[in-house]
C-alpha positions as CSV (number, residue, x, y, z in Angstrom):
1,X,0.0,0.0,0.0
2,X,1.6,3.4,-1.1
3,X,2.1,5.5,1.7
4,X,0.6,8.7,-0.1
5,X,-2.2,9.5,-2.7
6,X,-1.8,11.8,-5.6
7,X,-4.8,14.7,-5.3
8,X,-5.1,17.4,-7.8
9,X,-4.3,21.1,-6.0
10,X,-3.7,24.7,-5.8
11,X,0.1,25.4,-6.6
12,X,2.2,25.3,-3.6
13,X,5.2,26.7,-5.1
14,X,3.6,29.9,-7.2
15,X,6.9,31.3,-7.7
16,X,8.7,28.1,-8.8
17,X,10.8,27.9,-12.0
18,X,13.0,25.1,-13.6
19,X,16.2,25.7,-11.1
20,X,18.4,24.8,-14.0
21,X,17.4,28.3,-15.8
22,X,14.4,26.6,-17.5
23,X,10.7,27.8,-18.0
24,X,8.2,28.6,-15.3
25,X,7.1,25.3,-13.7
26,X,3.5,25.0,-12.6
27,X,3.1,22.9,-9.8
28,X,-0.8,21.4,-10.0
29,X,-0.5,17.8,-7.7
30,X,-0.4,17.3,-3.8
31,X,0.7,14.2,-2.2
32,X,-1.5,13.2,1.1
33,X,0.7,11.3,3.1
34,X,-1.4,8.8,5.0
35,X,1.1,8.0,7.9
36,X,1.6,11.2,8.7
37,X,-1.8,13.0,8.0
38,X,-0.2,15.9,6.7
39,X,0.2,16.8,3.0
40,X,3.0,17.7,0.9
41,X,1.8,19.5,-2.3
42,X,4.6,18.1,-5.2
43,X,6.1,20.0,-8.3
44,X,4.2,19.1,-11.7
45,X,4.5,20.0,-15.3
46,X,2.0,20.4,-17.5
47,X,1.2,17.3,-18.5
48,X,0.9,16.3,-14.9
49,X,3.3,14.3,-14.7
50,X,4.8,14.8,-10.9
51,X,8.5,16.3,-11.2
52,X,9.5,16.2,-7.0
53,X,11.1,12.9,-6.0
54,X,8.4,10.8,-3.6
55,X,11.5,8.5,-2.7
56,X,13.7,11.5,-1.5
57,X,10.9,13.3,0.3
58,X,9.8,9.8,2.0
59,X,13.2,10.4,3.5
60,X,13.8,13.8,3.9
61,X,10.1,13.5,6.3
62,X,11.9,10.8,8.4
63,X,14.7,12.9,8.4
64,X,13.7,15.8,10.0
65,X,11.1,13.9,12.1
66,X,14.3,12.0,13.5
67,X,16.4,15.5,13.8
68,X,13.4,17.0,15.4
69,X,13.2,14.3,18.5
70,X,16.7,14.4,18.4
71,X,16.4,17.9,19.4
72,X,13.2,18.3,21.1
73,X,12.0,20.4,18.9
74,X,9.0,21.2,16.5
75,X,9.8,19.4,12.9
76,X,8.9,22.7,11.0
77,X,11.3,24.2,13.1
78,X,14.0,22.2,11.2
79,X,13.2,22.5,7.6
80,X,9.6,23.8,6.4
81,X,7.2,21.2,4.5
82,X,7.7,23.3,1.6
83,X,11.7,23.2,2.0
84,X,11.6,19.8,1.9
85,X,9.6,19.6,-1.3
86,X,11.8,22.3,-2.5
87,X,14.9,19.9,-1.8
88,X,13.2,16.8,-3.0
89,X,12.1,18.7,-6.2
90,X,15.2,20.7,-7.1
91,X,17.7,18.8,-5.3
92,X,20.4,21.6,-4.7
93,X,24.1,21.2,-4.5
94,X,25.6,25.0,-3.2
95,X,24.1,26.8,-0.7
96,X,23.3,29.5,-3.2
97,X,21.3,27.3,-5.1
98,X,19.7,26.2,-1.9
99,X,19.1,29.6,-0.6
100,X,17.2,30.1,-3.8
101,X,14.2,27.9,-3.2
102,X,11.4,28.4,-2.3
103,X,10.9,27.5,2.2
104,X,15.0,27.5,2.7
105,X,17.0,29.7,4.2
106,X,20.1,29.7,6.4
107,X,18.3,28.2,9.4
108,X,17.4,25.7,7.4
109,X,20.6,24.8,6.0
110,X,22.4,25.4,8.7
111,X,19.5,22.6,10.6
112,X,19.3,20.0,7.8
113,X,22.0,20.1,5.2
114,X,24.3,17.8,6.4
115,X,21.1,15.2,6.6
116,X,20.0,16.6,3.5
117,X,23.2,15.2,1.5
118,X,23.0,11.9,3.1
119,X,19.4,11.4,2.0
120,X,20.1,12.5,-1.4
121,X,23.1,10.5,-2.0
122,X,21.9,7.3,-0.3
């Protein structure tokens, strides 16, 4: 049983664009994760066809809900929902590039980059 469903949304990242310099990317899909009850709304193109990586964002949630216990602290206060589906989706590799997405900032890298690289790499 997939832990998510795909829903049809508003656009969670209105200001998105192709990182790598491209044209405007509409997101349009949202994935409802059931074990978590929360949902993460996913980069799509126009065709529909869903651009963020579910396999990286499965992690990048366990992640930061690990780092948060860790820490005793809120998960948002980690890494927003939208930062992770900004890292999932764009997958950055300088901290310029990551300070460009939409939901990071230095907190955030400063929080979650270290975990962020192991997750993407693994």
């Amino acid at each position: 049983m997939p832990r998510y469903e795909i829903q049809t949304g508003d656009a969670f990242l209105p200001e998105a664009k192709s990182h790598k310099g491209g044209e405007r990317i509409d997101p349009t899909k949202r994935i409802k994760y059931l074990d978590y009850r929360d949902i993460y709304q996913v980069v799509a193109d126009d065709e529909g066809q869903i651009l963020t990586d579910t396999k990286l964002l499965d992690r990048l949630i366990e992640d930061r809900g690990k780092k948060a216990k860790e820490k005793g602290l809120n998960a948002h206060s980690i890494v927003s929902d939208k930062g992770l589906v900004s890292l999932a989706t764009y997958k950055p590799s300088t901290l310029e590039e990551w300070l460009s997405l939409p939901g990071l900032g230095k907190q955030s890298y400063l929080n979650f980059a270290a975990d962020y690289l192991k997750a993407k790499d693994g």
